[in-house]
N, C-alpha and C positions, 0 to 999 in steps of 0.2 A: 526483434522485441519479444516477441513469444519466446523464443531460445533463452532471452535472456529471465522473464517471467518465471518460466519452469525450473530454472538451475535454481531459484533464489524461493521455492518450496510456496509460489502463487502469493506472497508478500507485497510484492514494490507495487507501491501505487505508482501516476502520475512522476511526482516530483521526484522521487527516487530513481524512477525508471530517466527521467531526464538526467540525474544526475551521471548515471552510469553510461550512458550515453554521451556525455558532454566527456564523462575520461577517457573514453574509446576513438574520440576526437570524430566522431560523428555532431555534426552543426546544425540542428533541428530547435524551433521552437517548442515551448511546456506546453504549450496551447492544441499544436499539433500531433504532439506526443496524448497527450489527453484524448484527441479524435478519434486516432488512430487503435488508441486501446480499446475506447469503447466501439469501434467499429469492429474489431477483434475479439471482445467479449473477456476481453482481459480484468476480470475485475480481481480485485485482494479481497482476502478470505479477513473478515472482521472477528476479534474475536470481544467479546463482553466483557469489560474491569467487574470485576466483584465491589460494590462500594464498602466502605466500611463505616459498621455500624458496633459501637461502645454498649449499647444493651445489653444487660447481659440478666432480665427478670425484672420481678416485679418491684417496685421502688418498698424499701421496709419503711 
């Protein structure tokens, strides 16, 4: 799981990480997959959306 974490640039959470797993025909639950990352310290690097905001000054 870690091998697979680091190739995919610290991205794949949980469900992701299961899914890649379920194509490698490895048979583990999401639940367990979940455990195990967080007992490995595997967590995905989050990044901020910019919201967007139409402002653009003072109303004339």
């Amino acid at each position: 799981m870690a091998d697979i974490f680091q190739r995919n640039y610290r991205c794949y959470g949980s469900r992701r990480m299961h899914a890649t797993l379920a194509r490698q025909s490895v048979t583990i639950s999401e639940k367990v997959v979940r455990r195990l990352m967080k007992e490995e310290r595997l967590v995905p690097l989050l990044r901020k959306r910019k919201r967007y905001g139409s402002y653009m000054g003072e109303i004339s």
